[in-house]
PQR file of N, CA, C, O and H, with PARSE charges and radii, in Angstrom:
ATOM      1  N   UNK A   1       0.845  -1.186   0.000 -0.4000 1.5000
ATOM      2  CA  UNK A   1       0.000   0.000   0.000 -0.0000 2.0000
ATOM      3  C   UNK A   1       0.883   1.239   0.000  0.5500 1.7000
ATOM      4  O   UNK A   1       1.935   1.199   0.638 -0.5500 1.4000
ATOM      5  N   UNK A   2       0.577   2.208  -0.587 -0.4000 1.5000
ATOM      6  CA  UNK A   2       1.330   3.377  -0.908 -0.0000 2.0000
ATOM      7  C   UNK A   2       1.328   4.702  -0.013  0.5500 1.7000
ATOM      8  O   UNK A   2       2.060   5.690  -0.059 -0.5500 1.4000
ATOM      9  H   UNK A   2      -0.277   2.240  -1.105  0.4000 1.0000
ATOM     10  N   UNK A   3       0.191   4.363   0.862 -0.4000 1.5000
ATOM     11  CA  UNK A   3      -0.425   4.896   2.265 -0.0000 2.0000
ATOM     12  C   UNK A   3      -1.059   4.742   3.435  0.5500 1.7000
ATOM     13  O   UNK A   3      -2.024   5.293   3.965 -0.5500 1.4000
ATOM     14  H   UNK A   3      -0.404   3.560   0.899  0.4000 1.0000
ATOM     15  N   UNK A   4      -0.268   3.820   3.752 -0.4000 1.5000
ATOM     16  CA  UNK A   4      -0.553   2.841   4.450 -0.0000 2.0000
ATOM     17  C   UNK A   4      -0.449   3.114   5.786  0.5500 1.7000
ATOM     18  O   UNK A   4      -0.965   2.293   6.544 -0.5500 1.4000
ATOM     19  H   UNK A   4       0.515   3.373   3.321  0.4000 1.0000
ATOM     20  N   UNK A   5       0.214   4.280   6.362 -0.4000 1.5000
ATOM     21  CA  UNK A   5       0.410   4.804   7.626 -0.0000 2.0000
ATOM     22  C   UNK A   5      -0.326   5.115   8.404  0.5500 1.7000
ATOM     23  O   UNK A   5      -1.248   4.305   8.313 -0.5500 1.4000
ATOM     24  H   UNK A   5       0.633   4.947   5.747  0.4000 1.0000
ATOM     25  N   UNK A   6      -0.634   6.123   9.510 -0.4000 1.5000
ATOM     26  CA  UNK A   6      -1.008   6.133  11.169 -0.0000 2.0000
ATOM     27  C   UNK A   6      -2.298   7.081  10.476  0.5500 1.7000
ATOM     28  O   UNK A   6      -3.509   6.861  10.484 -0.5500 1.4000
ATOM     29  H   UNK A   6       0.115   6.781   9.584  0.4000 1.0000
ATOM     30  N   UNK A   7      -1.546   8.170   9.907 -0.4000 1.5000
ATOM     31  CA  UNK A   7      -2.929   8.975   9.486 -0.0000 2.0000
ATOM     32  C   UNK A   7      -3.771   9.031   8.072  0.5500 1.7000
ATOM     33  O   UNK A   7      -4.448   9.972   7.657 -0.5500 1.4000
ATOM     34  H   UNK A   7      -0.562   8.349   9.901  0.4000 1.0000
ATOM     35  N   UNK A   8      -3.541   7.778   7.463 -0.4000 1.5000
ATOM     36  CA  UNK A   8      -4.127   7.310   6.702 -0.0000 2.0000
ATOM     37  C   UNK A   8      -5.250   6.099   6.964  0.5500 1.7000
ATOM     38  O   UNK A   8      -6.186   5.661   6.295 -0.5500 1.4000
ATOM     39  H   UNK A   8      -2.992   7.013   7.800  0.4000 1.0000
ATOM     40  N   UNK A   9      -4.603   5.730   8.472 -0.4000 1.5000
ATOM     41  CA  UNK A   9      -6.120   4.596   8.668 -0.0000 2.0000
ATOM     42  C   UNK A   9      -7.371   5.195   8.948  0.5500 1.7000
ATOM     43  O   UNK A   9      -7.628   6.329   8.545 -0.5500 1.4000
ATOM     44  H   UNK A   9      -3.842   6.086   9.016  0.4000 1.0000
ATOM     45  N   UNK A  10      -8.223   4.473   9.652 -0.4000 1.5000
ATOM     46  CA  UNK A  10      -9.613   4.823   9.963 -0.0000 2.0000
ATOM     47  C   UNK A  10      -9.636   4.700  11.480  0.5500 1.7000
ATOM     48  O   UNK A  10     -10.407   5.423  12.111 -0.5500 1.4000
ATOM     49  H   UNK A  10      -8.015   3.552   9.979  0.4000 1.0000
ATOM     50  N   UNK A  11      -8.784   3.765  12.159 -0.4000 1.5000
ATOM     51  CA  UNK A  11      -8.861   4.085  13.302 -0.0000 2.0000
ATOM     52  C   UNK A  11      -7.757   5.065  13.881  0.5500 1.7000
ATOM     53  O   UNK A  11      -7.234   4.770  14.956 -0.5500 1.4000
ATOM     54  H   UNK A  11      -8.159   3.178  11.647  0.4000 1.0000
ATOM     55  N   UNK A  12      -7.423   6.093  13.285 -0.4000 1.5000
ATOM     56  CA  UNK A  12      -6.297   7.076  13.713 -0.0000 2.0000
ATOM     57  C   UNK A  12      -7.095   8.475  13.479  0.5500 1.7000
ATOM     58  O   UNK A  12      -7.656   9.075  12.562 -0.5500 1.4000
ATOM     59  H   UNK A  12      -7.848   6.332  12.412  0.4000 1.0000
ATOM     60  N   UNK A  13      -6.749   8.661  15.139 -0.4000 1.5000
ATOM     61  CA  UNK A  13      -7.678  10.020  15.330 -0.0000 2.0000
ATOM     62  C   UNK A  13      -6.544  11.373  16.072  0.5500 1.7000
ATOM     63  O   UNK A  13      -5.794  11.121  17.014 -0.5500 1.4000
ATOM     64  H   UNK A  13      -6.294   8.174  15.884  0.4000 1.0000
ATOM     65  N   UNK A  14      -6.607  12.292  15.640 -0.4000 1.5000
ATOM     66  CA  UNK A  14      -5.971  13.246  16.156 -0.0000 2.0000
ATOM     67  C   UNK A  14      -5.633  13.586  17.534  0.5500 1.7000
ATOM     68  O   UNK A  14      -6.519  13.228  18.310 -0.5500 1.4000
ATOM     69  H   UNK A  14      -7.217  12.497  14.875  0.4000 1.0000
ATOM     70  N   UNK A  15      -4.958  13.976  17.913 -0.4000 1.5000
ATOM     71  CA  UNK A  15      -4.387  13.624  19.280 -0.0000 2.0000
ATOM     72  C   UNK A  15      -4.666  15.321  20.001  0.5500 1.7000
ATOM     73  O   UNK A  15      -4.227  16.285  19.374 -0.5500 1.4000
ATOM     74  H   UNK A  15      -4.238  14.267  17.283  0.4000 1.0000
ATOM     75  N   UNK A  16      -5.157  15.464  20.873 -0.4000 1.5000
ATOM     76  CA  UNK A  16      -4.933  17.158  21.925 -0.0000 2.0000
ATOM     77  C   UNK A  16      -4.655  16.602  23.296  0.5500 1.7000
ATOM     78  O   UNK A  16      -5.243  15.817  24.040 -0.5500 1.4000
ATOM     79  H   UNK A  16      -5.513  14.681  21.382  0.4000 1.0000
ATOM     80  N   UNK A  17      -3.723  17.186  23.347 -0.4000 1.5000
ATOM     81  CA  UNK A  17      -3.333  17.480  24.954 -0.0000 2.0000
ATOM     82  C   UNK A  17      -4.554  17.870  26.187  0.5500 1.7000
ATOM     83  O   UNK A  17      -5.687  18.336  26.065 -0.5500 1.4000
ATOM     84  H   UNK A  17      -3.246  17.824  22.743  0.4000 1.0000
ATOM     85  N   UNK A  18      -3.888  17.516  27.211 -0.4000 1.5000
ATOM     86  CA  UNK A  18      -4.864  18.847  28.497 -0.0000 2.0000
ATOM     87  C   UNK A  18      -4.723  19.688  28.169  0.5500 1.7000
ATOM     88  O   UNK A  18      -5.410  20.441  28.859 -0.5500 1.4000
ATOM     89  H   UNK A  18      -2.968  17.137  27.310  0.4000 1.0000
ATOM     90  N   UNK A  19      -3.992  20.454  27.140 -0.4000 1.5000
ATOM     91  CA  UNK A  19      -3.898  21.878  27.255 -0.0000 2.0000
ATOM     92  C   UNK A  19      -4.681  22.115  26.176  0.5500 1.7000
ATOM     93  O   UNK A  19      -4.649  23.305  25.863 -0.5500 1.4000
ATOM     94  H   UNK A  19      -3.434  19.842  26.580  0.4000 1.0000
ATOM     95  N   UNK A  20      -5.648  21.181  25.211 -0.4000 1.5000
ATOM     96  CA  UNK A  20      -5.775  21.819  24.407 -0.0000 2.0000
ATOM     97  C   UNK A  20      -5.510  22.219  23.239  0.5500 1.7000
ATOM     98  O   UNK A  20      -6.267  22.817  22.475 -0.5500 1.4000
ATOM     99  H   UNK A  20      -5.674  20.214  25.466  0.4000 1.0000
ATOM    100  N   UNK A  21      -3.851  21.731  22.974 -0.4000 1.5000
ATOM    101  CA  UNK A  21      -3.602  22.571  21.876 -0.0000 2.0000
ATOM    102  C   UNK A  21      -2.961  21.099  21.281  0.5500 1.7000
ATOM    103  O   UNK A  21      -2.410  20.323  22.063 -0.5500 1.4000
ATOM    104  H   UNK A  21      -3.236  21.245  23.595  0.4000 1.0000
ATOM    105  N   UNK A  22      -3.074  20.819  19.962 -0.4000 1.5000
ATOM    106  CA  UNK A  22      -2.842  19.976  18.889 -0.0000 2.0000
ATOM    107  C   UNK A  22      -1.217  19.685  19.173  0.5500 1.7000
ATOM    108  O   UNK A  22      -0.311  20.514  19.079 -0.5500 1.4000
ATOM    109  H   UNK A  22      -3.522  21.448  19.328  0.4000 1.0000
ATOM    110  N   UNK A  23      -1.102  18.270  19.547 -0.4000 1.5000
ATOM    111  CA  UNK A  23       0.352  17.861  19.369 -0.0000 2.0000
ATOM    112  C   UNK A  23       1.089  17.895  17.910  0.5500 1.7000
ATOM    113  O   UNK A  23       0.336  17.815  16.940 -0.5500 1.4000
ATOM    114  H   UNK A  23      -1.837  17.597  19.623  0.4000 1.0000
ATOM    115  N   UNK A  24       2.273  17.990  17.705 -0.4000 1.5000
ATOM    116  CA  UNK A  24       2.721  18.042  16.789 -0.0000 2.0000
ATOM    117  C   UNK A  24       2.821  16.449  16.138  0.5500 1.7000
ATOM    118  O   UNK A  24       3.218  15.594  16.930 -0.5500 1.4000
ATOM    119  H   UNK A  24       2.885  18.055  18.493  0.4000 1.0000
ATOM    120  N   UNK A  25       2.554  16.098  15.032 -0.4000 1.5000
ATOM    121  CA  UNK A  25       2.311  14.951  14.226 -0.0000 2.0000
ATOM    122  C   UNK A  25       2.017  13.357  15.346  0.5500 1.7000
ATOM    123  O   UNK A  25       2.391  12.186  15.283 -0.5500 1.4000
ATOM    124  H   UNK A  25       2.231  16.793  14.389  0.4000 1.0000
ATOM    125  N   UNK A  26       1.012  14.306  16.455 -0.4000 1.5000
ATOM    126  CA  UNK A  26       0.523  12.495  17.106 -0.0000 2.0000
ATOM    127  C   UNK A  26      -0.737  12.233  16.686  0.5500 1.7000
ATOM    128  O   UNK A  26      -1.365  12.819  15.805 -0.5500 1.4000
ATOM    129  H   UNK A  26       0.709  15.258  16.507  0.4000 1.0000
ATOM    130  N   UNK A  27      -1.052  11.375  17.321 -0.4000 1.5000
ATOM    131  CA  UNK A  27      -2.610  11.116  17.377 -0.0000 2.0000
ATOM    132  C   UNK A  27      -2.941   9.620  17.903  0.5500 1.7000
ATOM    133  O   UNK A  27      -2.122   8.703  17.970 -0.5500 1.4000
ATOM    134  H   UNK A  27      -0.541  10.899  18.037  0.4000 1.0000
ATOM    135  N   UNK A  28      -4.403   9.558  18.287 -0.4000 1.5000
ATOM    136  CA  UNK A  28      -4.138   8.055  18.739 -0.0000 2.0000
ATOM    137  C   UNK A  28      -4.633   7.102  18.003  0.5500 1.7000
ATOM    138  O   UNK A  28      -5.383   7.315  17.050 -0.5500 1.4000
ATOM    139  H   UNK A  28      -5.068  10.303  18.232  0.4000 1.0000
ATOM    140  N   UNK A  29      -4.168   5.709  18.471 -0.4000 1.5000
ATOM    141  CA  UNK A  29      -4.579   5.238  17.906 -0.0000 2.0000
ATOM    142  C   UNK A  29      -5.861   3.858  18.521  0.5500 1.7000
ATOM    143  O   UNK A  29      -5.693   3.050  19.435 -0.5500 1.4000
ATOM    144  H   UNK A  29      -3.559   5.537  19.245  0.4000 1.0000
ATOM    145  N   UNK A  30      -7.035   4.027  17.644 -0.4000 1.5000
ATOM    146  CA  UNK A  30      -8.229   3.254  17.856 -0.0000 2.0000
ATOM    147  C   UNK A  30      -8.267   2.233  17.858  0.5500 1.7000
ATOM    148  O   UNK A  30      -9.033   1.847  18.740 -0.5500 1.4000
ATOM    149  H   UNK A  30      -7.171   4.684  16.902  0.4000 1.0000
ATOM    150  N   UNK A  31      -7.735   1.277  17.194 -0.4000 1.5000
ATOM    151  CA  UNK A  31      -7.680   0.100  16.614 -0.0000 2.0000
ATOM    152  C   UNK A  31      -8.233  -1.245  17.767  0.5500 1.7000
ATOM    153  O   UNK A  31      -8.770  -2.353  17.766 -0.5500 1.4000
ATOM    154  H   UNK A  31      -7.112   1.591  16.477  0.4000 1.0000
ATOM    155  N   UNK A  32      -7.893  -0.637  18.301 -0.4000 1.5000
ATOM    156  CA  UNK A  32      -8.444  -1.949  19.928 -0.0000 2.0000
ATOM    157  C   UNK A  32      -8.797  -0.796  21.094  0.5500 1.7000
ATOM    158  O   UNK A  32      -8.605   0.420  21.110 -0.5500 1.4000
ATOM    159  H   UNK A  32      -7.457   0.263  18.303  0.4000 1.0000
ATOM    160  N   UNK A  33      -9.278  -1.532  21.868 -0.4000 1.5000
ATOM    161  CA  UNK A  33      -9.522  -0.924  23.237 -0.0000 2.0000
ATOM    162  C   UNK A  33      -8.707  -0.202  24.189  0.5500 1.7000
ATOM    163  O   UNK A  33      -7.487  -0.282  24.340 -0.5500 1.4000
ATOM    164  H   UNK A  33      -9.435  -2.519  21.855  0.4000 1.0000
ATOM    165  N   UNK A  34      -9.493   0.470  24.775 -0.4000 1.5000
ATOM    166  CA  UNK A  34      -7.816   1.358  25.444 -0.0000 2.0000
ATOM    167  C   UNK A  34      -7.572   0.297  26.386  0.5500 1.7000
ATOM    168  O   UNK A  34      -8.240  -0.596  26.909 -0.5500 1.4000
ATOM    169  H   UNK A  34     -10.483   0.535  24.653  0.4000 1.0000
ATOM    170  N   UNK A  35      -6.015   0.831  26.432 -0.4000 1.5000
ATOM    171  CA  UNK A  35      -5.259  -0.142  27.701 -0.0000 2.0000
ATOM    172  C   UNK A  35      -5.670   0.249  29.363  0.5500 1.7000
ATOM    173  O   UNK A  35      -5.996   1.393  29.683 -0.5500 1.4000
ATOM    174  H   UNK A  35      -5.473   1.557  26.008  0.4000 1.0000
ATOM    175  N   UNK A  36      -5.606  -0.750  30.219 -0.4000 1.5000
ATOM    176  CA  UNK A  36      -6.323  -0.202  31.724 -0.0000 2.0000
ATOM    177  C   UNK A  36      -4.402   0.117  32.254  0.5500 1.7000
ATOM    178  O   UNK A  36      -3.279   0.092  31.751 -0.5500 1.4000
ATOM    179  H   UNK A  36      -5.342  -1.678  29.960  0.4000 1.0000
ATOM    180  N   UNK A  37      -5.119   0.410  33.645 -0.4000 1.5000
ATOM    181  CA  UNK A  37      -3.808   0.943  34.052 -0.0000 2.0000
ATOM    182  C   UNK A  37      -3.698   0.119  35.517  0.5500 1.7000
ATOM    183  O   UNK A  37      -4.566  -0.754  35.498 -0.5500 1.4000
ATOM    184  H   UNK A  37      -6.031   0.430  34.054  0.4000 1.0000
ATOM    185  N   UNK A  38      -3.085   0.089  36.541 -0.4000 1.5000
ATOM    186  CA  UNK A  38      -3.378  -0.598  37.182 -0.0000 2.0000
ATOM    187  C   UNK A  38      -3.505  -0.196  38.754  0.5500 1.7000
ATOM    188  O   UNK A  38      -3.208  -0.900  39.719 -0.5500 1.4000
ATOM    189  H   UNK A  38      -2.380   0.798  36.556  0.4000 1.0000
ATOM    190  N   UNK A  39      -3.995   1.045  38.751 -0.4000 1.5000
ATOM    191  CA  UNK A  39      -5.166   1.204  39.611 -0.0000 2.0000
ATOM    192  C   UNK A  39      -6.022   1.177  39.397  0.5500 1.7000
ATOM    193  O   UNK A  39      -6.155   1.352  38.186 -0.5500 1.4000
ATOM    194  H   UNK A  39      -4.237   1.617  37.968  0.4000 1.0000
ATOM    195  N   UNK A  40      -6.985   1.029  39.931 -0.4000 1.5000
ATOM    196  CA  UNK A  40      -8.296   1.491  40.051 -0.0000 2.0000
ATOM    197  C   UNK A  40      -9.260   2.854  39.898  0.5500 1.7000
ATOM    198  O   UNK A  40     -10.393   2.913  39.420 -0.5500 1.4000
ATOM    199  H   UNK A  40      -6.877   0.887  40.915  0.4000 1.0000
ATOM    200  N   UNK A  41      -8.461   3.903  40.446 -0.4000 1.5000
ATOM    201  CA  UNK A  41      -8.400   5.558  40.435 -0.0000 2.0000
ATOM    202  C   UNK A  41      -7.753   5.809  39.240  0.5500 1.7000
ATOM    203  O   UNK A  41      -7.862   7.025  39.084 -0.5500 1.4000
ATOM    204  H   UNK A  41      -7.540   3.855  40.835  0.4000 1.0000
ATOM    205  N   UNK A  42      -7.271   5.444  38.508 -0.4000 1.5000
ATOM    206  CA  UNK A  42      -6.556   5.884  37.099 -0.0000 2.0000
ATOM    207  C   UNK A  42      -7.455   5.574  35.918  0.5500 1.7000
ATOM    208  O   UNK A  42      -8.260   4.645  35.979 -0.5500 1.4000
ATOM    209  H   UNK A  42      -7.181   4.456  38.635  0.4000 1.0000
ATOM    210  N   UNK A  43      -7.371   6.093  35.190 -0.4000 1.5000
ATOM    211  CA  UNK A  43      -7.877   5.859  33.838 -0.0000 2.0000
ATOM    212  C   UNK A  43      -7.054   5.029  32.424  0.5500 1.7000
ATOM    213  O   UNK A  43      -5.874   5.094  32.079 -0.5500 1.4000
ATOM    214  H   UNK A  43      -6.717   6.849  35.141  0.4000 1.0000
ATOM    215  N   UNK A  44      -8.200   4.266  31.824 -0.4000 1.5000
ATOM    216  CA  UNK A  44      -6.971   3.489  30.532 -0.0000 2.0000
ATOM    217  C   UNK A  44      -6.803   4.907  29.799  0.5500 1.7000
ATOM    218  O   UNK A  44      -7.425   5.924  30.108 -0.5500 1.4000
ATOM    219  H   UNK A  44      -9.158   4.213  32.105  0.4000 1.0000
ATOM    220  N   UNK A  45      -5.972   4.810  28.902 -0.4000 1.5000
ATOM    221  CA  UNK A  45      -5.840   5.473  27.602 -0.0000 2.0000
ATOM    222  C   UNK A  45      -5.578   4.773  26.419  0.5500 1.7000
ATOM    223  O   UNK A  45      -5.343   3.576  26.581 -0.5500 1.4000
ATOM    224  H   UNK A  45      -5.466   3.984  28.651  0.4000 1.0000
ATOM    225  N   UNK A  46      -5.555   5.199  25.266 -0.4000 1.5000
ATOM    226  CA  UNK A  46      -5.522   4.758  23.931 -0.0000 2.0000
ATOM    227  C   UNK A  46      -3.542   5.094  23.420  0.5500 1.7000
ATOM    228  O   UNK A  46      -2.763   5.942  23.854 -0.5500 1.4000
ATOM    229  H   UNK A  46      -5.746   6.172  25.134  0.4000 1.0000
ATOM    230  N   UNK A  47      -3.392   4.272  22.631 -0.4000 1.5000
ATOM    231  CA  UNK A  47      -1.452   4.009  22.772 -0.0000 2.0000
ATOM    232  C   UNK A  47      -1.683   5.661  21.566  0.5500 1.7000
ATOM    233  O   UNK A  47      -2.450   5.884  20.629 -0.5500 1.4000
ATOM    234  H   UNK A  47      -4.025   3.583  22.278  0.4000 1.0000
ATOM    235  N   UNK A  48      -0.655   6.440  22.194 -0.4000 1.5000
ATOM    236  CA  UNK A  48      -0.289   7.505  21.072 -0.0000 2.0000
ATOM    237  C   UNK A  48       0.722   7.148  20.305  0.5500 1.7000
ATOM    238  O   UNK A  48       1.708   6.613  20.813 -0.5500 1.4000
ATOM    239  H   UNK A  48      -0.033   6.259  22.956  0.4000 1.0000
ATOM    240  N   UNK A  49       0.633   7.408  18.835 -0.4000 1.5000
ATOM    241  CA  UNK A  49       0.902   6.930  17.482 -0.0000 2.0000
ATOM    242  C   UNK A  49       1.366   8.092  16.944  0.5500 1.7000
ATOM    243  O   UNK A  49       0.557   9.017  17.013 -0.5500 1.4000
ATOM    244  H   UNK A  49      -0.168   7.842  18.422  0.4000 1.0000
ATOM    245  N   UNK A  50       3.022   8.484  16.128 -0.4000 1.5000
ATOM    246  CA  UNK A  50       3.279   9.235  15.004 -0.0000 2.0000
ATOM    247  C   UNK A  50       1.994   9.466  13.792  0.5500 1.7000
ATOM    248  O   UNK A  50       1.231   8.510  13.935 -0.5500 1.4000
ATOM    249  H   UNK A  50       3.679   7.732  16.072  0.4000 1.0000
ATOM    250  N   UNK A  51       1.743   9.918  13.235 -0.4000 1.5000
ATOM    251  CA  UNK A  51       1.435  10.048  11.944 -0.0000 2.0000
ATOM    252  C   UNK A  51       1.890   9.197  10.904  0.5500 1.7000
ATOM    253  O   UNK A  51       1.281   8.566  10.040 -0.5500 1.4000
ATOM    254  H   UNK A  51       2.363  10.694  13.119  0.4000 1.0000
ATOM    255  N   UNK A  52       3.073   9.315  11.171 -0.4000 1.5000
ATOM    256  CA  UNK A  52       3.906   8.362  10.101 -0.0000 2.0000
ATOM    257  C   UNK A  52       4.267   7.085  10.170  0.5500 1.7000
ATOM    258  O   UNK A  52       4.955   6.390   9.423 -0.5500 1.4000
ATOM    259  H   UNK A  52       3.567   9.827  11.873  0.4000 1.0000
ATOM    260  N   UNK A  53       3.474   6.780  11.591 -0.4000 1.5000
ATOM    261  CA  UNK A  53       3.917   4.892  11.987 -0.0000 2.0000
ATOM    262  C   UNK A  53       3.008   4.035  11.172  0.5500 1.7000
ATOM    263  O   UNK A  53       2.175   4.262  10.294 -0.5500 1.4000
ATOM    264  H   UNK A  53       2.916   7.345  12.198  0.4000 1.0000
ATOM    265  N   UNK A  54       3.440   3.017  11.743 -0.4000 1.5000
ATOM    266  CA  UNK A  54       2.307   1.985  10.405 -0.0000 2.0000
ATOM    267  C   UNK A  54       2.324   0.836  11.459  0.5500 1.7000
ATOM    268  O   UNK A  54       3.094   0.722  12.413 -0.5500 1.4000
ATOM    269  H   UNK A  54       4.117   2.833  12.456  0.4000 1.0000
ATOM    270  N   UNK A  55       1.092  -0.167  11.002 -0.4000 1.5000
ATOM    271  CA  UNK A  55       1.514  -1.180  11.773 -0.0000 2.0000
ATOM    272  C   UNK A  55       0.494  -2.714  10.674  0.5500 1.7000
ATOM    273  O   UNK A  55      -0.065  -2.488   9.601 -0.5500 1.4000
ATOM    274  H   UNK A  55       0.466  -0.074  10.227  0.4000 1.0000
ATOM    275  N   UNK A  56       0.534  -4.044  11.331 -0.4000 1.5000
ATOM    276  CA  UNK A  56      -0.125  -4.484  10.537 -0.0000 2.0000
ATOM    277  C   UNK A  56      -1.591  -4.293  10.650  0.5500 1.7000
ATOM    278  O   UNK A  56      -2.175  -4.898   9.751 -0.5500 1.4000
ATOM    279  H   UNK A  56       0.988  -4.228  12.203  0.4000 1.0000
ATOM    280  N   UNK A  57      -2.363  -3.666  11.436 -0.4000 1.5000
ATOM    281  CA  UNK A  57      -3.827  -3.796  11.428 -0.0000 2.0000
ATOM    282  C   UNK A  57      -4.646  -2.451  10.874  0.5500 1.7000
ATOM    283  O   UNK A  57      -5.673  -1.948  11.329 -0.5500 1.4000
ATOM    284  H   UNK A  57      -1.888  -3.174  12.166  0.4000 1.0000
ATOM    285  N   UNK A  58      -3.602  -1.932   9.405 -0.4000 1.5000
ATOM    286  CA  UNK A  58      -4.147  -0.653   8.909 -0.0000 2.0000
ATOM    287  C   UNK A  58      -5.575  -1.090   8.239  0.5500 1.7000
ATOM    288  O   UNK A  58      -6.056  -2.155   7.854 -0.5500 1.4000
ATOM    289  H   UNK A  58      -2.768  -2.341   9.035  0.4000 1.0000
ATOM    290  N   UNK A  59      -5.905  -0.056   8.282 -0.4000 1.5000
ATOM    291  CA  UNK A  59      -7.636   0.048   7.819 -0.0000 2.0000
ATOM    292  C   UNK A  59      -7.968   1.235   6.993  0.5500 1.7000
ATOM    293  O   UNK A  59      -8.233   2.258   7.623 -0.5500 1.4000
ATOM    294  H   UNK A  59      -5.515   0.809   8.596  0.4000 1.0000
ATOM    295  N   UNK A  60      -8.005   1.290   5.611 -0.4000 1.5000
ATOM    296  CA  UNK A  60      -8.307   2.743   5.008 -0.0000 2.0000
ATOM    297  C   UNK A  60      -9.545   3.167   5.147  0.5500 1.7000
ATOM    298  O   UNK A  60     -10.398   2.296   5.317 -0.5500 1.4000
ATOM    299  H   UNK A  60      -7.790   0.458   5.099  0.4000 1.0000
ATOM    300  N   UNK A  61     -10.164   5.244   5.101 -0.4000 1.5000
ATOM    301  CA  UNK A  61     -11.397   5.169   5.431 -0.0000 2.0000
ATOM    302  C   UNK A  61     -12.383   4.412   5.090  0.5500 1.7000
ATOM    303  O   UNK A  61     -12.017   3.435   4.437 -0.5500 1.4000
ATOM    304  H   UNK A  61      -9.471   5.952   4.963  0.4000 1.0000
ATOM    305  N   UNK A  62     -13.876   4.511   5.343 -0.4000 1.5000
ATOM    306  CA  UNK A  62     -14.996   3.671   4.806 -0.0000 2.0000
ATOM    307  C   UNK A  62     -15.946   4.620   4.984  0.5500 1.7000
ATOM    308  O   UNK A  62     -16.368   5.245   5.958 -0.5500 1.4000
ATOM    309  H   UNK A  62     -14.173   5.305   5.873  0.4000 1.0000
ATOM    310  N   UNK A  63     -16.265   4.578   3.459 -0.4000 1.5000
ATOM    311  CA  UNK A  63     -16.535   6.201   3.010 -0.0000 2.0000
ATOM    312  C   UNK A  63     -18.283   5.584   3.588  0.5500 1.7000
ATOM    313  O   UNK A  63     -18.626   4.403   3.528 -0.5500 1.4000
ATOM    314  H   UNK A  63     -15.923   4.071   2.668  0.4000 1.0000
ATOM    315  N   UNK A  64     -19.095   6.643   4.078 -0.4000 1.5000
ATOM    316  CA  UNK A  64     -20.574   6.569   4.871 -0.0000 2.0000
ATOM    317  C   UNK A  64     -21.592   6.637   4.287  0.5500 1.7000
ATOM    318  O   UNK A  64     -21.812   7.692   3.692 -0.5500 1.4000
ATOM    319  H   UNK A  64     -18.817   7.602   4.126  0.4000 1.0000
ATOM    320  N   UNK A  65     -22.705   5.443   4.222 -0.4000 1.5000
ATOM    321  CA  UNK A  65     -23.370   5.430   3.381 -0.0000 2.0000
ATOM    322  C   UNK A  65     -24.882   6.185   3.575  0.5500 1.7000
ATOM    323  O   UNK A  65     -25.687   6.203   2.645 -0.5500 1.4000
ATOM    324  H   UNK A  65     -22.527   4.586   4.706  0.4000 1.0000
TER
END
């Protein structure tokens, strides 16, 4: 695939900080469930991903019918 990367899938979604303001080329990635953490009082999160990473479980959009 010729575009096959992080922000070319469907489960790769743009990444903001607490602050708000747009990281420079992250975003996360969807593809499975977020990871737990191992308290209880903590929250999972979703693994943050380059733009430009790739992995094997890419998915291109799926355009809405």
């Amino acid at each position: 695939m010729a575009h096959s990367n992080c922000n070319a899938c469907a489960f790769y979604e743009d990444h903001a900080a607490n602050s708000d303001s747009k990281l420079q080329n992250a975003g996360l990635c969807r593809a499975n469930p977020p990871i737990s953490q191992p308290a209880a009082e903590t929250r999972g999160f979703w693994p943050v991903v380059s733009a430009n990473d790739w992995c094997g479980k890419f998915s291109g959009a799926v355009a809405a019918e």
